[in-house]
Predicted model as a PDB file, atoms N, CA, C, CB and O in Angstrom, pLDDT in the B-factor column:
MODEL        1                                                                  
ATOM      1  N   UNK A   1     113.204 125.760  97.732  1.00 48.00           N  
ATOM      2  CA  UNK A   1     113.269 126.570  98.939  1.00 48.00           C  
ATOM      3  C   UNK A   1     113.605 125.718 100.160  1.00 48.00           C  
ATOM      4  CB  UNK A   1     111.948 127.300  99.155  1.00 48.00           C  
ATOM      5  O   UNK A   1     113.973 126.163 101.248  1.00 48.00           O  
ATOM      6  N   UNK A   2     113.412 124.305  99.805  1.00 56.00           N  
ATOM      7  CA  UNK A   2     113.616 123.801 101.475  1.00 56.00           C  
ATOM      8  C   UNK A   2     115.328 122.980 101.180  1.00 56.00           C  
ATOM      9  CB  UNK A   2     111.921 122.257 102.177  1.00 56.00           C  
ATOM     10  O   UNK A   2     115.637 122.066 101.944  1.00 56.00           O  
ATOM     11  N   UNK A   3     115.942 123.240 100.483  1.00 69.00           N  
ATOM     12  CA  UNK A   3     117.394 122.792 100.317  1.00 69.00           C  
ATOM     13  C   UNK A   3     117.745 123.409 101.213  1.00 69.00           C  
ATOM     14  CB  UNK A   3     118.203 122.996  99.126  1.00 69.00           C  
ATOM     15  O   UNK A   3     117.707 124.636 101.298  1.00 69.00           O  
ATOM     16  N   UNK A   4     118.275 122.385 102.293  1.00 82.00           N  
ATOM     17  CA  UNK A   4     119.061 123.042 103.435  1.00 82.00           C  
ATOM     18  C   UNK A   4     118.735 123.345 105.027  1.00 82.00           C  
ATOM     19  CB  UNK A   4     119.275 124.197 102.959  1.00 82.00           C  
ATOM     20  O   UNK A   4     119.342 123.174 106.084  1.00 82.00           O  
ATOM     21  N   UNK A   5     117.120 124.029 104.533  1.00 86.00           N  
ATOM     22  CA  UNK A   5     116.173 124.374 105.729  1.00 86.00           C  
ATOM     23  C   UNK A   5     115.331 123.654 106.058  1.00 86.00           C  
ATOM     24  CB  UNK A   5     115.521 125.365 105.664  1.00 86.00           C  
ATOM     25  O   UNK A   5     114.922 122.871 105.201  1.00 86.00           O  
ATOM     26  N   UNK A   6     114.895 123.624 107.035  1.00 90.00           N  
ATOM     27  CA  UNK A   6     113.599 122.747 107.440  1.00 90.00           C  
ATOM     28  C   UNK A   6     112.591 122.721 106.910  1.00 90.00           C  
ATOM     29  CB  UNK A   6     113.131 122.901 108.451  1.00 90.00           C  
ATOM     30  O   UNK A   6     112.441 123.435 105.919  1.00 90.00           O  
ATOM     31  N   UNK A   7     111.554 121.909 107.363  1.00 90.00           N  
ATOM     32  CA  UNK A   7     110.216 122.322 106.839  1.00 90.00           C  
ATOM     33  C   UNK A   7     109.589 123.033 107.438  1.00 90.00           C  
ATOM     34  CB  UNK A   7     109.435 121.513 106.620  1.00 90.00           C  
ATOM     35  O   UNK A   7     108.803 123.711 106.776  1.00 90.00           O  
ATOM     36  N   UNK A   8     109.612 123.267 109.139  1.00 92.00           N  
ATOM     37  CA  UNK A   8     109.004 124.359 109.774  1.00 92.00           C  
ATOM     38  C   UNK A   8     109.797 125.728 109.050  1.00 92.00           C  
ATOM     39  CB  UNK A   8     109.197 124.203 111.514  1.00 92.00           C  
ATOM     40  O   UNK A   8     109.247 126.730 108.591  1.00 92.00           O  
ATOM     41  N   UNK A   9     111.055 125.465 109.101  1.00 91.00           N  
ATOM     42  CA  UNK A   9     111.584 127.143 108.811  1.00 91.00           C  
ATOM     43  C   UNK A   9     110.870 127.459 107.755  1.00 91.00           C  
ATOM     44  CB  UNK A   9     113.250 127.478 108.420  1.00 91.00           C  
ATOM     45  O   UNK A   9     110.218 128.480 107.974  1.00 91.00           O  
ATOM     46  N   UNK A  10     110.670 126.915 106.438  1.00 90.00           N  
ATOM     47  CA  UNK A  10     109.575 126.938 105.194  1.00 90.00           C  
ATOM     48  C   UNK A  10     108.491 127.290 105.190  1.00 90.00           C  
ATOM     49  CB  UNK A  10     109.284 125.978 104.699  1.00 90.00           C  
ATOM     50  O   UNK A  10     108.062 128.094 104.362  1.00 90.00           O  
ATOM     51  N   UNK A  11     107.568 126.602 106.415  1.00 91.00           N  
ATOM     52  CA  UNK A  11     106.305 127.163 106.646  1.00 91.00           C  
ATOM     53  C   UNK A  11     105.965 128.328 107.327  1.00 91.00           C  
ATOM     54  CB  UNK A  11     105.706 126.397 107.155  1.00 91.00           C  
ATOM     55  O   UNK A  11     104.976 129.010 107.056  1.00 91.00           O  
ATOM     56  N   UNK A  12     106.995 128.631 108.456  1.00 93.00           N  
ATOM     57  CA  UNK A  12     106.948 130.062 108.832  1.00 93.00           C  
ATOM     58  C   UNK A  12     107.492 131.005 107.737  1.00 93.00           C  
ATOM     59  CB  UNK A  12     107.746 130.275 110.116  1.00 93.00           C  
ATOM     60  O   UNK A  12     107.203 132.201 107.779  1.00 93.00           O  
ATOM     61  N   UNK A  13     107.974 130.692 107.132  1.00 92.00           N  
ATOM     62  CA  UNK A  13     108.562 131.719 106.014  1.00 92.00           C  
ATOM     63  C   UNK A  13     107.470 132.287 104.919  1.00 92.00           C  
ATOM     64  CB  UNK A  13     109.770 130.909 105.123  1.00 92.00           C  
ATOM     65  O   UNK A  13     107.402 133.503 104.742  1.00 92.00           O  
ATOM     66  N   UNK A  14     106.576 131.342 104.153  1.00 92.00           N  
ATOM     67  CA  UNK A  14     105.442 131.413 103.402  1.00 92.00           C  
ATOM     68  C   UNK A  14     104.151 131.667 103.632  1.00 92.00           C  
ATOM     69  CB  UNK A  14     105.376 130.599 102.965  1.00 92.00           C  
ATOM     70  O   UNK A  14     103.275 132.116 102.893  1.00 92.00           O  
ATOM     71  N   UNK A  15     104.136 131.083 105.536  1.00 93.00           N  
ATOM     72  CA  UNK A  15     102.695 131.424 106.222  1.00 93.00           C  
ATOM     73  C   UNK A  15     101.872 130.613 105.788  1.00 93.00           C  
ATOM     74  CB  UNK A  15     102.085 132.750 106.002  1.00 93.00           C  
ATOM     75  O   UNK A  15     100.714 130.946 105.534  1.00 93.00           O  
ATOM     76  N   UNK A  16     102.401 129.215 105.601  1.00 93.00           N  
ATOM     77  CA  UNK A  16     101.300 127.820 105.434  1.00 93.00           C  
ATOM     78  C   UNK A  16     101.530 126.843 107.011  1.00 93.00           C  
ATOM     79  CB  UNK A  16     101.927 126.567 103.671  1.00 93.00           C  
ATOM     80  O   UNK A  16     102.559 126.522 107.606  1.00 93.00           O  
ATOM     81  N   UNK A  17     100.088 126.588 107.300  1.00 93.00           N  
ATOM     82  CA  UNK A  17     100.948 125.368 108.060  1.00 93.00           C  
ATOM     83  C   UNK A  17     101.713 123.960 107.276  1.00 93.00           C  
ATOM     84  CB  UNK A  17      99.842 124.705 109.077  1.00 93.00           C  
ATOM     85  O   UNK A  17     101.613 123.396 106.187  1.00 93.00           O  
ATOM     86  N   UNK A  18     102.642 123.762 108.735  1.00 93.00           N  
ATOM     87  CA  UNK A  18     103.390 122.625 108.245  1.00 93.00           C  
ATOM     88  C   UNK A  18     102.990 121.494 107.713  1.00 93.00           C  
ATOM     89  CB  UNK A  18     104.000 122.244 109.012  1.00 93.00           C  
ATOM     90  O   UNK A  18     103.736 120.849 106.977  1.00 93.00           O  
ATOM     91  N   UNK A  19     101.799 121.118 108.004  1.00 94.00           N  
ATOM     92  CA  UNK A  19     101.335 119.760 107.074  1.00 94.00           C  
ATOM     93  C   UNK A  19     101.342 120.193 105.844  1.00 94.00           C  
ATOM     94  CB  UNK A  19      99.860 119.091 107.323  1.00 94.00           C  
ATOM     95  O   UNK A  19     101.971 119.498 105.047  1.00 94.00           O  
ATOM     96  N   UNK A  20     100.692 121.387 105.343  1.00 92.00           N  
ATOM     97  CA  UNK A  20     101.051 121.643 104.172  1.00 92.00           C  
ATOM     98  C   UNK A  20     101.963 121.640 103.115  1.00 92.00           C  
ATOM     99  CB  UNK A  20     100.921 122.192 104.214  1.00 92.00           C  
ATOM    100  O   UNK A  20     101.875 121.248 101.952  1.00 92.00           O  
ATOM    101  N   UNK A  21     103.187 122.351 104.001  1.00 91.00           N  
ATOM    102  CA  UNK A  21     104.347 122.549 103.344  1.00 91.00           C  
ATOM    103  C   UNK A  21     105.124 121.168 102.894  1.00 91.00           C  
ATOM    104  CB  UNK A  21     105.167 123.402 104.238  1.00 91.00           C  
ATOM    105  O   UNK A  21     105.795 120.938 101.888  1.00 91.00           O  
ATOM    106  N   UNK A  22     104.850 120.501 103.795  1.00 90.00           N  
ATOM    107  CA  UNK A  22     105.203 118.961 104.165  1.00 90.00           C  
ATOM    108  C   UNK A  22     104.426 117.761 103.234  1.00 90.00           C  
ATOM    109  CB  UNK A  22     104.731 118.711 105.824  1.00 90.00           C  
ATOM    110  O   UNK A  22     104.934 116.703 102.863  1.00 90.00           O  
ATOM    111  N   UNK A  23     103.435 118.105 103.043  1.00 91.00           N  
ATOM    112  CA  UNK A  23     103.041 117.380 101.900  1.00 91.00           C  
ATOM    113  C   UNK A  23     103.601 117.778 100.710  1.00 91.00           C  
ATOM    114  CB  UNK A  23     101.747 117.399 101.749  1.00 91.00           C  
ATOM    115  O   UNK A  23     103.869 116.833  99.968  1.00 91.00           O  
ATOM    116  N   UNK A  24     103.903 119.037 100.224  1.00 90.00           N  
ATOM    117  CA  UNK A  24     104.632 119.252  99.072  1.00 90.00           C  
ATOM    118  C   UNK A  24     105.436 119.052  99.131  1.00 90.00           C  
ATOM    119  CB  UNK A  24     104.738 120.047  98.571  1.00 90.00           C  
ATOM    120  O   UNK A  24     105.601 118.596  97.999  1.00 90.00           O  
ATOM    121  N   UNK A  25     106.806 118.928  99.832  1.00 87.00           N  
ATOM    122  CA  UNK A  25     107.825 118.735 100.521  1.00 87.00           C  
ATOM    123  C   UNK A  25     107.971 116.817  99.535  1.00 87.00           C  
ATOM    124  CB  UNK A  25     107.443 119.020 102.567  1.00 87.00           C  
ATOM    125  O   UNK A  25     108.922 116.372  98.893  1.00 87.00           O  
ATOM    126  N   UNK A  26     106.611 116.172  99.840  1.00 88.00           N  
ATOM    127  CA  UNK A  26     107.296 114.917  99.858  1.00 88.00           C  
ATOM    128  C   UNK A  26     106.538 114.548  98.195  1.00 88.00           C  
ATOM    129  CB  UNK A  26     106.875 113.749 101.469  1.00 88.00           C  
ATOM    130  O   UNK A  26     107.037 113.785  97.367  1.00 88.00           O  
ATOM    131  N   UNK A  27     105.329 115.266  98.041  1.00 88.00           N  
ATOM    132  CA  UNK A  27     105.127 115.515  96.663  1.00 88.00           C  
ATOM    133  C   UNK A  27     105.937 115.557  95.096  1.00 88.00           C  
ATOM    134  CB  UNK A  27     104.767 116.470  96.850  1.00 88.00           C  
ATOM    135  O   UNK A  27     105.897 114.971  94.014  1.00 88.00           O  
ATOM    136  N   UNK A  28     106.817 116.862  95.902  1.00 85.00           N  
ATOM    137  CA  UNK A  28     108.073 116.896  95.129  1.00 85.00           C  
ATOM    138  C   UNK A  28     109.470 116.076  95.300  1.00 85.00           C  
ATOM    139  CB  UNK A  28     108.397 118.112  95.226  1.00 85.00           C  
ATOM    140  O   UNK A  28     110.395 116.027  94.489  1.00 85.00           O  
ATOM    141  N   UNK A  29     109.385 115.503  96.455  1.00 83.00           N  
ATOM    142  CA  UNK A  29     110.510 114.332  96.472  1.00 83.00           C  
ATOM    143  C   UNK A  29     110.162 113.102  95.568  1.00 83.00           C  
ATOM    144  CB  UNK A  29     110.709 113.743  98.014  1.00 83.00           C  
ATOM    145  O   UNK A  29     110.845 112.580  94.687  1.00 83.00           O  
ATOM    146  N   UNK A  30     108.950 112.792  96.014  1.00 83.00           N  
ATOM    147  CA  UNK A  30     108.661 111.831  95.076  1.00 83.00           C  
ATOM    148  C   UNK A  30     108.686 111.878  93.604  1.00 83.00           C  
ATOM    149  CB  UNK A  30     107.634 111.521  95.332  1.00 83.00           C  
ATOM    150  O   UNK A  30     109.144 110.979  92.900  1.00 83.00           O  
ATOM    151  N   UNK A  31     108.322 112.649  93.306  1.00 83.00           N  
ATOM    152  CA  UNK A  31     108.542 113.152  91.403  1.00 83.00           C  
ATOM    153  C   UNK A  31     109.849 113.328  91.134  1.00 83.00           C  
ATOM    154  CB  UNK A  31     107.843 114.757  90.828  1.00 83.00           C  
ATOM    155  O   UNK A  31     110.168 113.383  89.946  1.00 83.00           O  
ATOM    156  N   UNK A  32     111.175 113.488  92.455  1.00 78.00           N  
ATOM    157  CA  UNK A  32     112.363 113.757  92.094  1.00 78.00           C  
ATOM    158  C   UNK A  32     113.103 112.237  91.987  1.00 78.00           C  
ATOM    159  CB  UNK A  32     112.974 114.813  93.116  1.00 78.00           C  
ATOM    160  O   UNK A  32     113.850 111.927  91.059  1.00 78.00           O  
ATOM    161  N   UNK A  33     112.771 111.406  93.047  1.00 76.00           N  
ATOM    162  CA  UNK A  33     112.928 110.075  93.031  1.00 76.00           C  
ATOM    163  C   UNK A  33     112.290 109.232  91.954  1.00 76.00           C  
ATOM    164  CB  UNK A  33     112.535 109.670  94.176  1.00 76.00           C  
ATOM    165  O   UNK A  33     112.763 108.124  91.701  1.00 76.00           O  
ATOM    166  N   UNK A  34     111.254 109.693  91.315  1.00 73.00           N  
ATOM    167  CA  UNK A  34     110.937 108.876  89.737  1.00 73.00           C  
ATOM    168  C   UNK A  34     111.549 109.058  88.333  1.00 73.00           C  
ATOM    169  CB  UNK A  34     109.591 109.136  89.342  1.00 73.00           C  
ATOM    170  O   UNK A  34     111.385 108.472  87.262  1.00 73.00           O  
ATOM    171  N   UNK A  35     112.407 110.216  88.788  1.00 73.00           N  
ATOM    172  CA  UNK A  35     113.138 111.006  87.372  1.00 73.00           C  
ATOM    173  C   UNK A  35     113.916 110.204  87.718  1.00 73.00           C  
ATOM    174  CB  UNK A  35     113.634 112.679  87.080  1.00 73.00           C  
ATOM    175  O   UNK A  35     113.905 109.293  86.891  1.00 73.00           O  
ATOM    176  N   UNK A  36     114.929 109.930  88.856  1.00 68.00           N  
ATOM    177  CA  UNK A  36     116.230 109.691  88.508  1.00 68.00           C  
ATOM    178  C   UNK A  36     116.119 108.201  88.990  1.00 68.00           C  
ATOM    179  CB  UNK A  36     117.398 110.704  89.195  1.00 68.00           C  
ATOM    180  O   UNK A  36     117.139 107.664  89.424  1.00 68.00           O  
ATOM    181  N   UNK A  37     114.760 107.399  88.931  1.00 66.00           N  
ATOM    182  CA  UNK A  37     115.202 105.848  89.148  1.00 66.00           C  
ATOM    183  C   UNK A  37     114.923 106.054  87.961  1.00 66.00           C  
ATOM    184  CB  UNK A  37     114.557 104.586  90.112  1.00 66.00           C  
ATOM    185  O   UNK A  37     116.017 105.884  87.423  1.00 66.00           O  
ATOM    186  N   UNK A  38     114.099 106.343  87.041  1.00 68.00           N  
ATOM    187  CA  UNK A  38     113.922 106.334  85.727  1.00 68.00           C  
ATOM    188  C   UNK A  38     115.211 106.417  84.448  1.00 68.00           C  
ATOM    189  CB  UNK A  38     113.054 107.401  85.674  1.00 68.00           C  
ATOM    190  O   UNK A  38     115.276 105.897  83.335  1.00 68.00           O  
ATOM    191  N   UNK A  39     116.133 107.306  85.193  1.00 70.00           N  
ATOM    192  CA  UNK A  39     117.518 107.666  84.259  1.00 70.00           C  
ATOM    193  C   UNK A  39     117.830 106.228  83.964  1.00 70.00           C  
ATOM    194  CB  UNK A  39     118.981 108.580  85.115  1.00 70.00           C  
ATOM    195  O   UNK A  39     117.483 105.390  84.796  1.00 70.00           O  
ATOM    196  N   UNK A  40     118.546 105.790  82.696  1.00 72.00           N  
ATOM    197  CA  UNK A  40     118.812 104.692  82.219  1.00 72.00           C  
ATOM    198  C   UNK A  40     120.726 104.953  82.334  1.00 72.00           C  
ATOM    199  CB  UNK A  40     117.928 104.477  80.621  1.00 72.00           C  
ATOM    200  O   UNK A  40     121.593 104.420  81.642  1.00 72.00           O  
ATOM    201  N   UNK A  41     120.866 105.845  83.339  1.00 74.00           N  
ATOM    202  CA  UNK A  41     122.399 105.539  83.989  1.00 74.00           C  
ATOM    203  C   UNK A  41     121.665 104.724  85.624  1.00 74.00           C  
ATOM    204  CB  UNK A  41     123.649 107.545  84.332  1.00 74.00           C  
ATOM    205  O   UNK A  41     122.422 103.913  86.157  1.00 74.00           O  
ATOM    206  N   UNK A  42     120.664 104.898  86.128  1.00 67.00           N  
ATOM    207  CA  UNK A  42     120.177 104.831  87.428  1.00 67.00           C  
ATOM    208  C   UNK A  42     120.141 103.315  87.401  1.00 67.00           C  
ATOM    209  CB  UNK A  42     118.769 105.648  87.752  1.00 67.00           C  
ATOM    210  O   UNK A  42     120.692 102.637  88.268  1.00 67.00           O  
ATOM    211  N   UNK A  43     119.166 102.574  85.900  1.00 66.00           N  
ATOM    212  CA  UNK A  43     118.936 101.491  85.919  1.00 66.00           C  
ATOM    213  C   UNK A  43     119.937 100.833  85.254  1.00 66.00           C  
ATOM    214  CB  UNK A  43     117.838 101.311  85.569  1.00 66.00           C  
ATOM    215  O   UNK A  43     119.532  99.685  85.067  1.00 66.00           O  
ATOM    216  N   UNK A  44     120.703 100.930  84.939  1.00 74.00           N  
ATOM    217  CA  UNK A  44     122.330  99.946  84.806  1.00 74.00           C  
ATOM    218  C   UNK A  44     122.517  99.618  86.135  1.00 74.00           C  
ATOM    219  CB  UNK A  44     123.940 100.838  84.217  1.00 74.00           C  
ATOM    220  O   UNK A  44     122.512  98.442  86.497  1.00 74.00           O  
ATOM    221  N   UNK A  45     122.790 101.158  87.407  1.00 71.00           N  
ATOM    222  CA  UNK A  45     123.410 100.678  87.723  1.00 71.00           C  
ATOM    223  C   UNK A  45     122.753  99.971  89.024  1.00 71.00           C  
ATOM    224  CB  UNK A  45     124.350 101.379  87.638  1.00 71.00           C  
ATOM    225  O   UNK A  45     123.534  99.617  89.907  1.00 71.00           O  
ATOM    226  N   UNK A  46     121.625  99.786  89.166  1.00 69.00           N  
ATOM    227  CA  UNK A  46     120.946  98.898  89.346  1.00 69.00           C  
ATOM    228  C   UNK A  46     120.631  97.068  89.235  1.00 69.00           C  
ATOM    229  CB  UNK A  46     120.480  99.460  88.947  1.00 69.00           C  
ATOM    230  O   UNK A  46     120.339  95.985  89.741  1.00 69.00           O  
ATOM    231  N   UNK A  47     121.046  98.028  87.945  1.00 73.00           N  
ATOM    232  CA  UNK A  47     121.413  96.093  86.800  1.00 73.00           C  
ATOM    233  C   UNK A  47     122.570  95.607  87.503  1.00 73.00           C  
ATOM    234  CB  UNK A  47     122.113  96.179  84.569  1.00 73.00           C  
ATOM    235  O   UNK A  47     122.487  94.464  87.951  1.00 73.00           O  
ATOM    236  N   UNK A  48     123.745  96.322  87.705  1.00 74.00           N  
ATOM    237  CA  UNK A  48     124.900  95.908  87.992  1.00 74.00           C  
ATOM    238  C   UNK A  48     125.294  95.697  89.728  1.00 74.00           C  
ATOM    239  CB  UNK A  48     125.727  96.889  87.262  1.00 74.00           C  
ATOM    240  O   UNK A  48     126.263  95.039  90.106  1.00 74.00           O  
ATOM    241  N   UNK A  49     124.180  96.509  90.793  1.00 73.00           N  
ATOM    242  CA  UNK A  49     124.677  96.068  91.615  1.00 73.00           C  
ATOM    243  C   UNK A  49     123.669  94.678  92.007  1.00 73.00           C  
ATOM    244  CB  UNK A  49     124.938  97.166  92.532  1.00 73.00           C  
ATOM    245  O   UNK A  49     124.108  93.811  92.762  1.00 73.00           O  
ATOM    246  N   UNK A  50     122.453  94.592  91.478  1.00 73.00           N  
ATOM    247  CA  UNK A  50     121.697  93.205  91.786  1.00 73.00           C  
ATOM    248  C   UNK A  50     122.595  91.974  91.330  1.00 73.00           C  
ATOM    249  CB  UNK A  50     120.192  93.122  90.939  1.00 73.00           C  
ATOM    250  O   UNK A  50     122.675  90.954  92.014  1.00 73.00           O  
ATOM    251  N   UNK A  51     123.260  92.142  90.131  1.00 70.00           N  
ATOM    252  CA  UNK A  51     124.272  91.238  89.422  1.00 70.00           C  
ATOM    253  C   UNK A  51     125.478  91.066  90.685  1.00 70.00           C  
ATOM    254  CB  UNK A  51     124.932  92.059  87.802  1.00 70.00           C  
ATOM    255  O   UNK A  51     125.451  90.091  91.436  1.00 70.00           O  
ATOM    256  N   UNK A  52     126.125  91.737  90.757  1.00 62.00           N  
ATOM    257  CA  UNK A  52     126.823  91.814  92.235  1.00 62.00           C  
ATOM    258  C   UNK A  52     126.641  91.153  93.009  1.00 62.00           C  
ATOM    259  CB  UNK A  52     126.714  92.685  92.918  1.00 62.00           C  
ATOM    260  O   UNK A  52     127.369  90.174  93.173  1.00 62.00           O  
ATOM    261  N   UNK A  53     125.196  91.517  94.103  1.00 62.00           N  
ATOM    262  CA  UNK A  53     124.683  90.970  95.225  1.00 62.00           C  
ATOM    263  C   UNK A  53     124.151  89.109  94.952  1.00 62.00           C  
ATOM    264  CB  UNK A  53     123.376  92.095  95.624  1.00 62.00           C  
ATOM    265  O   UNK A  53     123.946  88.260  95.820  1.00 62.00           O  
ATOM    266  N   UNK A  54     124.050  88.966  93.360  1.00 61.00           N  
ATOM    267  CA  UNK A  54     123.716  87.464  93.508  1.00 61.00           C  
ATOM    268  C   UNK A  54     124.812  86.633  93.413  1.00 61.00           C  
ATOM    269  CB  UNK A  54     122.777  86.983  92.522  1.00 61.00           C  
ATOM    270  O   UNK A  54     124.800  85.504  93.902  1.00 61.00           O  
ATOM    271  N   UNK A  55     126.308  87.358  92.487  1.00 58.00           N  
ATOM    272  CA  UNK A  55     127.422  86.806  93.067  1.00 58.00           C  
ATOM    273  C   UNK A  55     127.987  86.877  94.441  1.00 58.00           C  
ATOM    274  CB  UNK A  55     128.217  87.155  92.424  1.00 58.00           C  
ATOM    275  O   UNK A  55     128.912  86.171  94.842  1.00 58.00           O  
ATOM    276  N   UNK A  56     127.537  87.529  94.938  1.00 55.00           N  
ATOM    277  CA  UNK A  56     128.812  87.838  96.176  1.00 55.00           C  
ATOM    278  C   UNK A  56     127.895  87.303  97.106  1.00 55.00           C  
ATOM    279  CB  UNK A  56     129.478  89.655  96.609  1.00 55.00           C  
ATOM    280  O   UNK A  56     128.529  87.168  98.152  1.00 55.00           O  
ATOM    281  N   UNK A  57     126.115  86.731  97.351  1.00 57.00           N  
ATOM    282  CA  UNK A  57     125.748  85.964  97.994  1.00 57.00           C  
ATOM    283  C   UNK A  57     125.923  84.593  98.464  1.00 57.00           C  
ATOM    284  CB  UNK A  57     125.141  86.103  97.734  1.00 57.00           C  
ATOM    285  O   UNK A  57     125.597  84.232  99.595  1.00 57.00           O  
ATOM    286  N   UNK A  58     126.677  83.491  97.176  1.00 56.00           N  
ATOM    287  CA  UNK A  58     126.891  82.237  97.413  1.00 56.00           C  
ATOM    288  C   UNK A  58     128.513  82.499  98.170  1.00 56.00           C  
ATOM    289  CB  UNK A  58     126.723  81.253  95.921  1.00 56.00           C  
ATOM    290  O   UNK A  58     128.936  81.596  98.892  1.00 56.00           O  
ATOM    291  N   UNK A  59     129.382  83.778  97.960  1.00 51.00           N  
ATOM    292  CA  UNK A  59     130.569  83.847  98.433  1.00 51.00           C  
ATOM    293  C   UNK A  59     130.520  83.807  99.720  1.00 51.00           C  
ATOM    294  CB  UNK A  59     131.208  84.811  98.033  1.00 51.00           C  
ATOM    295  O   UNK A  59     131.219  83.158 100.498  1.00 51.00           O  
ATOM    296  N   UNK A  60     129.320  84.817 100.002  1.00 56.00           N  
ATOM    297  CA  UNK A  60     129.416  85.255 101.849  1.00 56.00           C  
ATOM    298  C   UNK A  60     128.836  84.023 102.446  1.00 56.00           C  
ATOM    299  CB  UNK A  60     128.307  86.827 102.497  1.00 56.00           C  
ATOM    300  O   UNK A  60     129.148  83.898 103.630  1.00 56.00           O  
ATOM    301  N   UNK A  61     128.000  82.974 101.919  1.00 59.00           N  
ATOM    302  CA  UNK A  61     127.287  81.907 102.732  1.00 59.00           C  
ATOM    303  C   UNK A  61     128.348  81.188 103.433  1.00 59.00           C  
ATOM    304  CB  UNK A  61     126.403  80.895 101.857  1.00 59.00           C  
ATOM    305  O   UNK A  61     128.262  81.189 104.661  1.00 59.00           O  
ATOM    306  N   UNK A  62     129.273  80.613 102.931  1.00 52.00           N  
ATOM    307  CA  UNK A  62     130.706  79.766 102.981  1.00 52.00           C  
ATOM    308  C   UNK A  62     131.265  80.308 103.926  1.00 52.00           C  
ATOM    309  CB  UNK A  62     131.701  79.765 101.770  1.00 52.00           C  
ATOM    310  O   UNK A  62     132.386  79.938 104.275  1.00 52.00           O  
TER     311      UNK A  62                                                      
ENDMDL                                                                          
END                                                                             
């Protein structure tokens, strides 16, 4: 429900206050952000940009 809309527009809509809504709000972000660091496409590419950043660190020092 809050794709798009605020979190006040959410809470006037359901008739919770906003801390409320807002804690679920980040409740469910967080459980959405553990699925997809979890995806084993997420952690390649993870793998691959740390691999990256330790080559392209001795490049940029120079």
């Amino acid at each position: 429900m809050c794709h798009g809309v605020t979190i006040s527009y959410v809470s006037r809509q359901v008739h919770l206050p906003y801390k409320t809504v807002e804690r679920i709000y980040y409740d469910l972000a967080e459980q959405e952000i553990n699925k997809v660091e979890s995806s084993p496409d997420v952690l390649v590419l993870m793998k691959l940009l740390c691999a990256k950043d330790m080559f392209m660190k001795p490049l940029l020092q120079t």
